[in-house]
C-alpha positions as CSV (number, residue, x, y, z in Angstrom):
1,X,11.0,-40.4,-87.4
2,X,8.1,-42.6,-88.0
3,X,4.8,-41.9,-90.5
4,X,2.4,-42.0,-87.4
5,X,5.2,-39.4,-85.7
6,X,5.4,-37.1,-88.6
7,X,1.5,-37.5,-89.1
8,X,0.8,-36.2,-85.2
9,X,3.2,-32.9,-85.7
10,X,1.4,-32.5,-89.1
11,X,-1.8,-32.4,-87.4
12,X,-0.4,-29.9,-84.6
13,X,2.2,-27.8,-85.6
14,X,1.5,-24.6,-83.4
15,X,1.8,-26.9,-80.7
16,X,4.9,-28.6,-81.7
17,X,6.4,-25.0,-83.0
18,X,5.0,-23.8,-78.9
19,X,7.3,-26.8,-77.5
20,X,10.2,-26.1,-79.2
21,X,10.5,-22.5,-78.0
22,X,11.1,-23.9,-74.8
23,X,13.2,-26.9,-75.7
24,X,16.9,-27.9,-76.1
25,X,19.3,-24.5,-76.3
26,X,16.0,-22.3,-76.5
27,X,15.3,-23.3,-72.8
28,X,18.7,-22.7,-72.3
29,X,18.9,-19.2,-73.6
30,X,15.4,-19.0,-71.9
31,X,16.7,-19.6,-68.6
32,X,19.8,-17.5,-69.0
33,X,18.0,-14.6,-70.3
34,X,15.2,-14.6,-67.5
35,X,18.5,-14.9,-65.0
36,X,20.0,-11.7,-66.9
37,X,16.5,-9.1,-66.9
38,X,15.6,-10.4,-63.2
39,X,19.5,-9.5,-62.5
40,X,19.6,-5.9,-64.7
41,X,16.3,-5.3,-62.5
42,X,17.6,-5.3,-59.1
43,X,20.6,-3.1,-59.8
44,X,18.3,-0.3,-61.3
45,X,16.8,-0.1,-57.1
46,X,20.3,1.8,-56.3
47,X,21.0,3.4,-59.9
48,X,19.2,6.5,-59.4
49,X,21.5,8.0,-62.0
50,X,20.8,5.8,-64.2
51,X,24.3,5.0,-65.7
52,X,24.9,1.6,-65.3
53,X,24.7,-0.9,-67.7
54,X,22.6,-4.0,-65.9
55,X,19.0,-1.9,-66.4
56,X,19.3,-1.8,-69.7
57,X,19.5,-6.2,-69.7
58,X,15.6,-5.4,-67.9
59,X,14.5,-4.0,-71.1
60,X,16.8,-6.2,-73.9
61,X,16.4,-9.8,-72.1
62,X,13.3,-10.7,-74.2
63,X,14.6,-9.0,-77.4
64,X,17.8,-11.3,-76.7
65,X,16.0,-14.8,-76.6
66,X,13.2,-14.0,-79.3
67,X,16.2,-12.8,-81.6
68,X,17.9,-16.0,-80.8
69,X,14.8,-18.1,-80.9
70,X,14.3,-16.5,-84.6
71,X,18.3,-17.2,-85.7
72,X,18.0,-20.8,-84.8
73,X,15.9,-20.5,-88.5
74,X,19.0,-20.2,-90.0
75,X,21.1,-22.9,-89.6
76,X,17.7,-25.5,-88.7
77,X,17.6,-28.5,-91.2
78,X,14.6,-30.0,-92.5
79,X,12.8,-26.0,-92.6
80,X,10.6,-24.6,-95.1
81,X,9.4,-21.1,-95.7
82,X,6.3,-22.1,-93.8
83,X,8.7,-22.7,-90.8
84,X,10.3,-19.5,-91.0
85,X,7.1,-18.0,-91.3
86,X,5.6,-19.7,-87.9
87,X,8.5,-19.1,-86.5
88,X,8.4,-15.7,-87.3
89,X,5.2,-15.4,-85.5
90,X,5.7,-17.2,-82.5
91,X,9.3,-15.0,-82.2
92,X,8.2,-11.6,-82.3
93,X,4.9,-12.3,-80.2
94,X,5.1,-15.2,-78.2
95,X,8.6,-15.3,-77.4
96,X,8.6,-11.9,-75.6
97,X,6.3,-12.5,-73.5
98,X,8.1,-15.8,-71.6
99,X,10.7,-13.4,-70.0
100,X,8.9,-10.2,-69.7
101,X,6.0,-11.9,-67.8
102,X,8.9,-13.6,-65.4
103,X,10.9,-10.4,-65.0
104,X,7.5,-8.4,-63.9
105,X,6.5,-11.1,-61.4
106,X,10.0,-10.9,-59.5
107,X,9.7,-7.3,-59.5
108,X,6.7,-7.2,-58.3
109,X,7.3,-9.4,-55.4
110,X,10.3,-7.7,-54.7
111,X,9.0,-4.1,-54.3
112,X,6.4,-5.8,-52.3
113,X,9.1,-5.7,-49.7
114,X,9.8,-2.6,-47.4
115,X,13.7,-2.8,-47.5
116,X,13.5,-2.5,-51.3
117,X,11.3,0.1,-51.6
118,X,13.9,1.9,-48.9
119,X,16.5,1.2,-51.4
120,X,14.6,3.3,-53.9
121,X,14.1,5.9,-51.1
122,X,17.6,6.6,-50.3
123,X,18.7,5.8,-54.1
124,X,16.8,8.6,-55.0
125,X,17.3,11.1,-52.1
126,X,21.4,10.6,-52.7
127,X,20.1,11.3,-56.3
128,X,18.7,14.9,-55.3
129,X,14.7,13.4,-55.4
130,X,15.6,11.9,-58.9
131,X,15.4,8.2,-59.8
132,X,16.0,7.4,-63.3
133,X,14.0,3.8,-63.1
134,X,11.5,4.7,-60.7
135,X,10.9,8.1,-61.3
136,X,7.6,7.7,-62.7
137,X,6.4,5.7,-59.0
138,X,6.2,1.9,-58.4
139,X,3.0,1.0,-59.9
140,X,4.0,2.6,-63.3
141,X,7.3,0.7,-63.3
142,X,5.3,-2.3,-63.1
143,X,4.2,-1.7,-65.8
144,X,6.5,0.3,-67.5
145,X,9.6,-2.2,-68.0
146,X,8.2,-5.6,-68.8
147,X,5.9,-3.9,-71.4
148,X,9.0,-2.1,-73.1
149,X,10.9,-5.3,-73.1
150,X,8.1,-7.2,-74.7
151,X,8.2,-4.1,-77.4
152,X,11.2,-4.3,-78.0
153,X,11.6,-8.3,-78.0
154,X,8.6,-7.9,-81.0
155,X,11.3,-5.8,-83.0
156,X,14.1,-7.6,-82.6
157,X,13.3,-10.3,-84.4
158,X,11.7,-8.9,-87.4
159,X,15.4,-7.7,-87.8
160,X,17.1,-11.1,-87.0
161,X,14.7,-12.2,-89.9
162,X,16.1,-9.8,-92.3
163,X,19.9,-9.1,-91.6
164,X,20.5,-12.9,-91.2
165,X,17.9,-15.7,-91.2
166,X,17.1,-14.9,-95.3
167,X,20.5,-14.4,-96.3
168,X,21.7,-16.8,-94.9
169,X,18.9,-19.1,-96.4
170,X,19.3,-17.5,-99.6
171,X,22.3,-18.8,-99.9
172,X,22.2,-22.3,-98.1
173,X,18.9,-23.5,-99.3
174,X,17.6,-21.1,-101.9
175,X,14.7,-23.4,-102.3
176,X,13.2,-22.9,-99.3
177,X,13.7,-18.7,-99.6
178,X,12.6,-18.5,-103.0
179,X,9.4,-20.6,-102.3
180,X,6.0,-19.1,-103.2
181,X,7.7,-15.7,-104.8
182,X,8.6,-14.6,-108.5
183,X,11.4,-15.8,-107.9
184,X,10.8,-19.6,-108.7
185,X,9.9,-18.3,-112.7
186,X,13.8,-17.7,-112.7
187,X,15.3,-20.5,-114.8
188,X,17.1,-22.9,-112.6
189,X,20.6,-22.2,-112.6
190,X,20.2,-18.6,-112.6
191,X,17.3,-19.1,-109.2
192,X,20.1,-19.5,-106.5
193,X,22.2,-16.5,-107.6
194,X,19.3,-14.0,-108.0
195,X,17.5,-15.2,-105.1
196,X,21.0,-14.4,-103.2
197,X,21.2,-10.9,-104.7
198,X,17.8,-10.1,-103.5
199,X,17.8,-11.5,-100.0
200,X,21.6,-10.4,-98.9
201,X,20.6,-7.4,-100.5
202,X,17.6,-6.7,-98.2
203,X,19.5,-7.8,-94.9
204,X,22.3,-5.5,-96.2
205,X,19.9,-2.2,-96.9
206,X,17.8,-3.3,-93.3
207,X,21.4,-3.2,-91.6
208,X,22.5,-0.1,-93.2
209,X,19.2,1.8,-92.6
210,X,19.6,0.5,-89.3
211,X,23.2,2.2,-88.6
212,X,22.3,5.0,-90.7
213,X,19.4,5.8,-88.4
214,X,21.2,5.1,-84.9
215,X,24.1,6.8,-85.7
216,X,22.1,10.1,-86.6
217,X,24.0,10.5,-89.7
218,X,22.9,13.2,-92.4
219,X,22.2,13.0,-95.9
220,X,24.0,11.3,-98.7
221,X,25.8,14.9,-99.9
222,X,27.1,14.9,-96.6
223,X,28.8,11.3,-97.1
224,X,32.3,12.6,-97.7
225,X,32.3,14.9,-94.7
226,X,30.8,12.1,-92.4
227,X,33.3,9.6,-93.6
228,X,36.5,11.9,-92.8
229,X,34.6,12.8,-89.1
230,X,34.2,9.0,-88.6
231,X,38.1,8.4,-89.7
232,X,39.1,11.0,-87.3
233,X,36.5,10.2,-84.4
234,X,38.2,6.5,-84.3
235,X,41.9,7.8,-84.7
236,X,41.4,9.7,-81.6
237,X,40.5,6.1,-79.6
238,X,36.9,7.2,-79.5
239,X,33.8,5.5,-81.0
240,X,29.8,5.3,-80.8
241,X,27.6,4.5,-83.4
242,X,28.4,7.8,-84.8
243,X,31.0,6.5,-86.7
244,X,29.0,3.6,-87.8
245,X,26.6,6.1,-90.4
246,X,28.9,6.1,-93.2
247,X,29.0,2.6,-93.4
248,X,25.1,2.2,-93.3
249,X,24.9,4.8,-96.5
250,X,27.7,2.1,-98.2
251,X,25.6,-1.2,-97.1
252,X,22.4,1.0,-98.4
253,X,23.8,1.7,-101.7
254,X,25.5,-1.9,-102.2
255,X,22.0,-3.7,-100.7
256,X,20.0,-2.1,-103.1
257,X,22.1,-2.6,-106.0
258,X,22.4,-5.9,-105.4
259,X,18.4,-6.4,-104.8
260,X,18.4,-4.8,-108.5
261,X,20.5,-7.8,-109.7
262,X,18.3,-9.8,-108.1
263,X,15.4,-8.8,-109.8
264,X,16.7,-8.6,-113.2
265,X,16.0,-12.3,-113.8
266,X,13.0,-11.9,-112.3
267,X,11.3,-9.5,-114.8
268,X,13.6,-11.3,-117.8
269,X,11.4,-15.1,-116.5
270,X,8.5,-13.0,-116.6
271,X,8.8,-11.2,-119.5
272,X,9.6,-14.8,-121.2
273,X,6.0,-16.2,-119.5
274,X,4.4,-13.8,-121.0
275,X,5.5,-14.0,-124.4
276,X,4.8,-17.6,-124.3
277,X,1.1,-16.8,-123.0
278,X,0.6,-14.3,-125.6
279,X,0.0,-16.9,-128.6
280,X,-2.0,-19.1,-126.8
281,X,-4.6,-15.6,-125.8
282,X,-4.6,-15.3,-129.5
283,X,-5.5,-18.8,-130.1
């Protein structure tokens, strides 16, 4: 890339981070995901019940392309923590909104149709006068499902940021996820390891809080018990994320032990700094 090239994205990097949102595999995934939540929408018209699986892609197709929009951080060459940090902005509230915004428009224009709004009828009268989608009338599901995907496309990729993009930075360029923290005082051959033991350690406590929460498990004195229920619940053929708690208590423990390596070095470097200051105050 030329000087004058790398001068112009310089000068406008919101606008060079905007384009490549909606660039290359991003479009892609774009495309695909607006395809899926304008798809999950029209089957929720005849599941008064609720029980099928395509509504739920109304609510998770912005979460899926800002979460993958977010991961592309992870493997991107040439990024810095001031990247990751644009990136991290655009993601969670920029990113939503390209498929929400799509997804309310086409279901707006459909239910501006009579035979739709029939199919919500008769969905919901087979249903005995319940709809599970459009229970709460047209005009609030308007609003209703493109604003709860855009919430939930903000979240996702605060956890994509967490479980995967730093982790895996931490390990394959700890410059860039050590940059502007405490951790740079580590000497240098210790930096890469500690800055490892922090960062999987955080995705690893996020991930296990995450499975710890979801799965409604209990308390840590009830780890034993939950861990024979689990063993049992999946030697029966069943599973939910249930049997998933246990395993978020393990990643909790190991996550912050390892964050606790982590920072070891990091007080020992600054300890160190300020012994070295100490003289020179005196002097």
């Amino acid at each position: 890339m030329s000087e004058s090239a790398d001068t112009a994205m310089d000068a406008h990097p919101w606008r060079t981070e905007m384009r490549s949102l909606v660039s290359g595999a991003n479009l892609v995934v774009l495309l695909l995901a607006i395809a899926a939540g304008v798809w999950g929408t029209f089957t929720t018209l005849a599941d008064a019940a609720g029980d099928g699986f395509g509504g739920n892609l109304a609510l998770a197709a912005p979460g899926i392309y800002a979460g993958w929009c977010m991961l592309e951080m992870a493997w991107k060459r040439g990024s810095s923590i001031g990247h990751v940090l644009m990136r991290m902005v655009t993601a969670c509230f920029i990113a939503p909104a390209f498929v929400s915004i799509p997804i309310g428009i086409v279901q707006a224009i459909a239910v501006a149709f009579p035979a739709v709004r029939q199919t919500i009828a008769e969905s919901e009268a087979q249903n005995g006068g319940f709809h599970y989608w459009w229970s709460e009338g047209i005009v609030a599901q308007l609003f209703l499902v493109p604003m709860a995907g855009y919430v939930i496309g903000m979240c996702i990729p605060l956890s994509v940021v967490l479980i995967i993009v730093m982790p895996v930075l931490s390990i394959r360029a700890p410059k860039i996820a050590a940059a502007g923290s405490h951790l740079e005082r580590v000497d240098g051959r210790a930096r890469p390891s500690a800055t490892a033991f922090v960062f999987v350690g955080l995705g690893a406590t996020t991930l296990g809080i995450v499975l710890w929460v979801f799965g409604d498990g209990g308390s840590i004195l009830e780890f034993p018990e939950g861990v024979a229920r689990s063993l049992d619940t999946l030697s029966h053929g069943d599973f939910s994320l249930e049997v998933l708690w246990p395993l978020g208590v393990v990643l909790v423990v190991a996550g912050v032990l390892s964050m606790i390596s982590g920072c070891i070095p990091v007080l020992v470097a600054r300890g160190r700094a300020a012994d070295a200051e100490a003289p020179r105050a005196t002097d």
